[in-house]
N, C-alpha and C positions, 0 to 999 in steps of 0.2 A: 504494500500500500504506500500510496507517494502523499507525501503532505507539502499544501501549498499554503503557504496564510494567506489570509486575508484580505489584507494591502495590496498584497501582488495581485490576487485574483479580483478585486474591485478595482483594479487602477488597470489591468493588460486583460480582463477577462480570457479568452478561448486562447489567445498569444500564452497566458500562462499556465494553458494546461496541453500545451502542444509535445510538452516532453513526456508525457505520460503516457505509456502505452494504452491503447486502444483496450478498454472492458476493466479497465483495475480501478477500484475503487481509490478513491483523493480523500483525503481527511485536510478541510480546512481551519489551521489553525489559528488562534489571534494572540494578545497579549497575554494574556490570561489560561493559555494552553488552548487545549483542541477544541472548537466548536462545533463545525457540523463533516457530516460523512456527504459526498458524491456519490451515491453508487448507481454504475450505467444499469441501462434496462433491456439493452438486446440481449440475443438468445433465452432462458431459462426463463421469465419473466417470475414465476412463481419461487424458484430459489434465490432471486435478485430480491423479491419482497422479502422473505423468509428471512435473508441477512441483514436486510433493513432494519425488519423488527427486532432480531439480535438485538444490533448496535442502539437501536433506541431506547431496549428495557436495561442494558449496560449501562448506559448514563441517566436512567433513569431510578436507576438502584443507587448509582454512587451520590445523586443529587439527595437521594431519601436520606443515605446515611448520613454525608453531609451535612444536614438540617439536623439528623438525629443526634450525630454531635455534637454539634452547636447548642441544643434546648436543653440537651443531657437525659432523653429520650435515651438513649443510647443503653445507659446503666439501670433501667428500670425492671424490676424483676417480674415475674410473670403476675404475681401478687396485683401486684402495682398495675400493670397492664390489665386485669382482669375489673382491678374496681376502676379504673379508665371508664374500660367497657360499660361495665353496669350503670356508672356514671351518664358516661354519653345516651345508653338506649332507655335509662328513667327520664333524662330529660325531651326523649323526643315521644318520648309515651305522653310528656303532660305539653309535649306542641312547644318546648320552648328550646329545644335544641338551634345555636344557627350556624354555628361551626365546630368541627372536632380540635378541640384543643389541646393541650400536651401540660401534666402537672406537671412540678418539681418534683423529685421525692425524696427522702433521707439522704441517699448516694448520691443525688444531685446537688 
């Protein structure tokens, strides 16, 4: 896989993907590390999808933990997680649920 950033690829568009072989997926990079995936769509169309969705629930997992660490989600023990739960689904029993939100808890 060939990585282009960003810059390059908004400032010379198709000029800067000319060194890439034909069908290989680009990982465009920016300042901040990799942002998005290119990947072509001839031949296989349905395993071209399939690796799409890979790569999307991949940063879409590191995004969760991410956050997970940050709120301190992260260290919450099932305990914890379970009265979350009960928490969140009492409040949507009495209609006043309006987002899932994240305690603190002891290890936090």
């Amino acid at each position: 896989m060939r990585q282009v950033s960003l810059r390059e690829f908004r400032t010379r568009g198709a000029k800067a993907l000319e060194a890439v072989p034909r069908g290989e997926t680009i990982l465009l990079s920016g300042q901040k590390g990799p942002a998005y995936f290119l990947v072509p769509v001839e031949g296989d169309l349905a395993l071209a999808d399939r690796e799409l969705r890979l790569a999307m629930a991949q940063a879409s997992l590191r995004e969760s933990w991410r956050y997970a660490e940050e709120t301190g989600a992260s260290k919450m023990t099932m305990e914890d997680i379970d009265r979350e739960i009960a928490i969140v689904r009492a409040e949507r029993k009495r209609g006043t649920a309006k987002k899932l939100r994240v305690t603190r808890t002891k290890a936090g």
